[in-house]
C-alpha positions as CSV (number, residue, x, y, z in Angstrom):
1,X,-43.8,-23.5,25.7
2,X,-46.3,-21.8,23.4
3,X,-45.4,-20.7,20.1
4,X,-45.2,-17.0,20.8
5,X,-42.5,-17.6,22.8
6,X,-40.9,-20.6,21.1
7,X,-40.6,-17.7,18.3
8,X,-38.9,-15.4,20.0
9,X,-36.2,-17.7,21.4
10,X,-35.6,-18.5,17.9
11,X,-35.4,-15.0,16.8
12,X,-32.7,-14.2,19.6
13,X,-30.9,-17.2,18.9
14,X,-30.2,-17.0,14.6
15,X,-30.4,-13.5,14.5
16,X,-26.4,-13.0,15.9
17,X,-26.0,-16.4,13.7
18,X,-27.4,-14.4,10.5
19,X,-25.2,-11.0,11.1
20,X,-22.2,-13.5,11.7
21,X,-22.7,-15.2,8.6
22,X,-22.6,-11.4,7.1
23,X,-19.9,-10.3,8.4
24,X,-18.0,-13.2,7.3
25,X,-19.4,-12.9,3.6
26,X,-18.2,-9.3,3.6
27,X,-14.9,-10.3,5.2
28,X,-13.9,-12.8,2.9
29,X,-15.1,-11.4,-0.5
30,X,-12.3,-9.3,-2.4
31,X,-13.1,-5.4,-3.7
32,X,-16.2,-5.2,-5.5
33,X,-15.7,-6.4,-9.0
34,X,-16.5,-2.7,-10.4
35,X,-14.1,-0.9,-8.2
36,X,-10.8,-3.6,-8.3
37,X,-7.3,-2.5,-9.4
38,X,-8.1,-4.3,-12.7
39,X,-11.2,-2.9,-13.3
40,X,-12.1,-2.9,-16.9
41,X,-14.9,0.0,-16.4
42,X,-12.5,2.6,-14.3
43,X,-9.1,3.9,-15.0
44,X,-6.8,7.3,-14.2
45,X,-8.9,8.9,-16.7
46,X,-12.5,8.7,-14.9
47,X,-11.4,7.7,-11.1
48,X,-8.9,8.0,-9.0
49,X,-6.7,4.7,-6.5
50,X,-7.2,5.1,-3.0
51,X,-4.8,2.3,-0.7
52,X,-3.8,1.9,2.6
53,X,-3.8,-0.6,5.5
54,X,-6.0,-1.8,8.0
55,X,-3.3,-3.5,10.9
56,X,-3.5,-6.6,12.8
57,X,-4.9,-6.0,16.2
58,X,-6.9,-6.6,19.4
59,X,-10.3,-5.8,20.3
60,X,-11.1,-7.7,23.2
61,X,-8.8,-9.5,25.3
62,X,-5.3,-11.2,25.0
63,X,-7.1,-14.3,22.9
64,X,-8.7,-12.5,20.2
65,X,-5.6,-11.2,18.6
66,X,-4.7,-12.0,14.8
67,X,-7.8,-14.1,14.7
68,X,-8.6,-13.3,11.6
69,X,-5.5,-14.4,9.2
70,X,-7.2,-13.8,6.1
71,X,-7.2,-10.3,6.8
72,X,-9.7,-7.6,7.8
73,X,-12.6,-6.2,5.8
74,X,-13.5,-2.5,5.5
75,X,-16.8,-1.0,3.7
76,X,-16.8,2.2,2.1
77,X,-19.6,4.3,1.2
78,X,-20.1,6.8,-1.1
79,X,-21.1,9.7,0.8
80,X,-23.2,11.7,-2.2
81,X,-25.0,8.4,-3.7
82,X,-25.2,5.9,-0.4
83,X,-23.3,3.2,-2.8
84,X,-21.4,0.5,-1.1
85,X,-18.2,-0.8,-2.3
86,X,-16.8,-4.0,-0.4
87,X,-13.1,-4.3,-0.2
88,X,-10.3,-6.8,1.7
89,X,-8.4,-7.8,3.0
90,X,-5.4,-6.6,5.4
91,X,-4.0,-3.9,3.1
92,X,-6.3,-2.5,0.4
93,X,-6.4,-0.6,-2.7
94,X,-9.7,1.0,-4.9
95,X,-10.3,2.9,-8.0
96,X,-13.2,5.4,-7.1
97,X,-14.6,8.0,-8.8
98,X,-14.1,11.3,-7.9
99,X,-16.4,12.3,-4.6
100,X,-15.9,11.8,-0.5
101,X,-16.5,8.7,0.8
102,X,-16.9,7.2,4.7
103,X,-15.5,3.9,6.5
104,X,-19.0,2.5,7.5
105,X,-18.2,-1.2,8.5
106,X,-15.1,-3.1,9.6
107,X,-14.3,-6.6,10.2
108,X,-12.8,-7.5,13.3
109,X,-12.5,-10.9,15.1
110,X,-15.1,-10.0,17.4
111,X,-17.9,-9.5,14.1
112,X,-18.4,-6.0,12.2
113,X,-18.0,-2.6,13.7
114,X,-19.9,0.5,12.6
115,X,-19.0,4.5,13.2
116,X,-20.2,5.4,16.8
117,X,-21.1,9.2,15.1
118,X,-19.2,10.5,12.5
119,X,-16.9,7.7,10.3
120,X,-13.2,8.3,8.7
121,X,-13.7,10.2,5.3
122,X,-11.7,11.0,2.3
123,X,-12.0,12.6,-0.7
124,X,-10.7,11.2,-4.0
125,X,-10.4,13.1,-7.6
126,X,-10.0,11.4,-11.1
127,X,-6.8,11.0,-11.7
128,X,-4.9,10.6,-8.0
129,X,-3.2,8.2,-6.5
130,X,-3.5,8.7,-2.3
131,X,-2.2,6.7,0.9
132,X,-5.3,7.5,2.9
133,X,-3.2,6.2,5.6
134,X,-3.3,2.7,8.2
135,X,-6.4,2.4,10.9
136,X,-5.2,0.9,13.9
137,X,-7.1,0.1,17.1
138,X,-6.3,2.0,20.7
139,X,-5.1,-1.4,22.3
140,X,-2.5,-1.6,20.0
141,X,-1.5,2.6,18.7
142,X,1.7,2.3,21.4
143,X,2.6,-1.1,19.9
144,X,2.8,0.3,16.4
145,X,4.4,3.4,17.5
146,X,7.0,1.5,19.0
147,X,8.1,-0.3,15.6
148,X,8.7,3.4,13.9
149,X,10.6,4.2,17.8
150,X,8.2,6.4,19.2
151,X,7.4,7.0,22.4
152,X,4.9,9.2,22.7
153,X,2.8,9.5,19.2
154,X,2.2,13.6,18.5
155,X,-1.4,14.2,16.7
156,X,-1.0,15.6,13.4
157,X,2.7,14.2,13.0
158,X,2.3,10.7,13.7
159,X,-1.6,9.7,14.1
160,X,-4.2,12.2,11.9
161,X,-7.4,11.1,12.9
162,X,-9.6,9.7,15.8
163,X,-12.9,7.8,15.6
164,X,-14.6,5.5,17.6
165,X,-17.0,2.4,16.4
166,X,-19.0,0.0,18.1
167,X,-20.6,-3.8,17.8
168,X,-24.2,-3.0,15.4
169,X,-26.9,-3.3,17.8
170,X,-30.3,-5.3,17.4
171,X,-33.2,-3.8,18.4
172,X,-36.9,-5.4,18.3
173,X,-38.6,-7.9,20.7
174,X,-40.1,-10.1,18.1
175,X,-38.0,-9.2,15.4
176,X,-34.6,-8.7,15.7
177,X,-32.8,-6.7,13.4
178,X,-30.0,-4.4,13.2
179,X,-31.0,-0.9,14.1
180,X,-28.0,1.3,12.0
181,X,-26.3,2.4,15.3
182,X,-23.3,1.3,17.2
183,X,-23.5,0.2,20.8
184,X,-20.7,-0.7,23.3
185,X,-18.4,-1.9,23.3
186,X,-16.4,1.1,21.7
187,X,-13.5,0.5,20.1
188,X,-11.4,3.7,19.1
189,X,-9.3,3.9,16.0
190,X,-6.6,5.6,14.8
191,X,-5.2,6.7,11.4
192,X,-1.4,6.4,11.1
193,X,1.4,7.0,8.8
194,X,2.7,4.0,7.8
195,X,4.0,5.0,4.1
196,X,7.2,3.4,4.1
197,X,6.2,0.2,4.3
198,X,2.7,0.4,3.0
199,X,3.8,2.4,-0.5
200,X,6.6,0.5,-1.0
201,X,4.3,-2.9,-0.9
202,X,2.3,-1.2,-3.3
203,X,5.0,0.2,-6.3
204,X,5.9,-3.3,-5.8
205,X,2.9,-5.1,-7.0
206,X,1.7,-2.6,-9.1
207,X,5.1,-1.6,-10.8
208,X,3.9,0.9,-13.5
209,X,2.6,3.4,-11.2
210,X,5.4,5.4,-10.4
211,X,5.8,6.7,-6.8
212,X,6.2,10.5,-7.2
213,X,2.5,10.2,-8.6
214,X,1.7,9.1,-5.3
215,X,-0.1,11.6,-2.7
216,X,-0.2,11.1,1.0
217,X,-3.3,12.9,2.3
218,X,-4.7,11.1,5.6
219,X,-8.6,10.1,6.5
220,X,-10.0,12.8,8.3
């Protein structure tokens, strides 16, 4: 085997190794230092506390479900600067400052997932408090429904917003590196209201923010 070719095999063989090893460094790191609940940069005064859920679910097949114990992580991006605030694990909360920011990576048992087109978005203001809402996977949207003794979910009343992501694909022969696009797999995802639960967890671990400062107002 000559080296050109012992090259490549290695290139195809650590470069899923590498993103793995990513994806699990993003999954099990908490929110960005900057933009945690007890951040001593931001406060109600110069940003505003997003929080919300991302559920327990499958992705592909009956053995890959609730892999992932420790919980799932999501990225967000600022949408004006490009900045990239980490956050985990299975429910989440972040201070922003005011601006519109995307969903552009999520952990899932299977490795990361990135926006197929457009990604979930939200806008934040200094000062707010919002339930962006819970993002749960197709396989499993009846499953929750069924918990809040729903049938048949109704767009706009019980689910808000549908996007769909996919595996990152690796382009290149010799070098193999992600290209910034989502291939199949797809995996579509829902946004759905699960406030009673999900705010009540919160006023309970953060007991000085009082609930009727709270505002539900759904990734879009």
């Amino acid at each position: 085997m000559n080296e050109i070719v012992l090259l490549r095999l290695l290139r195809r063989i650590l470069t899923p190794i590498l993103l793995t090893m990513v994806t699990i460094a993003i999954s099990s790191c908490g929110t960005t230092k900057k933009y945690a609940m007890d951040s001593d940069q931001l406060n109600l005064q110069n940003s505003g506390v997003i929080f919300g859920r991302v559920t327990l679910q499958r992705f592909y097949g009956l053995g890959m479900y609730n892999l992932d114990g420790s919980g799932r992580a999501i990225q967000i991006k600022n949408k004006e600067t490009g900045e990239l605030i980490n956050t985990c694990c299975h429910y989440f909360e972040v201070r922003l400052p005011t601006g519109t920011y995307q969903i552009s990576y999520m952990g899932t048992p299977a490795g990361g997932v990135i926006p197929r087109e457009e990604p979930f978005e939200f806008k934040i203001n200094n000062g707010e408090i919002k339930y962006i809402g819970s993002i749960v996977a197709d396989r499993d949207l009846l499953r929750h429904m069924e918990k809040f003794k729903i049938e048949r979910p109704v767009f706009g009343k019980h689910m808000f917003a549908v996007k769909d992501y996919g595996e990152i694909e690796i382009g290149g022969i010799i070098v193999r590196k992600p290209t910034g696009k989502a291939k199949e797999p797809f995996i579509r995802f829902y946004i759905i209201d699960e406030s009673d639960d999900v705010v009540k967890r919160f006023i309970e671990i953060y007991p000085d923010i009082q609930q009727d400062r709270i505002i539900k107002d759904f990734m879009y």
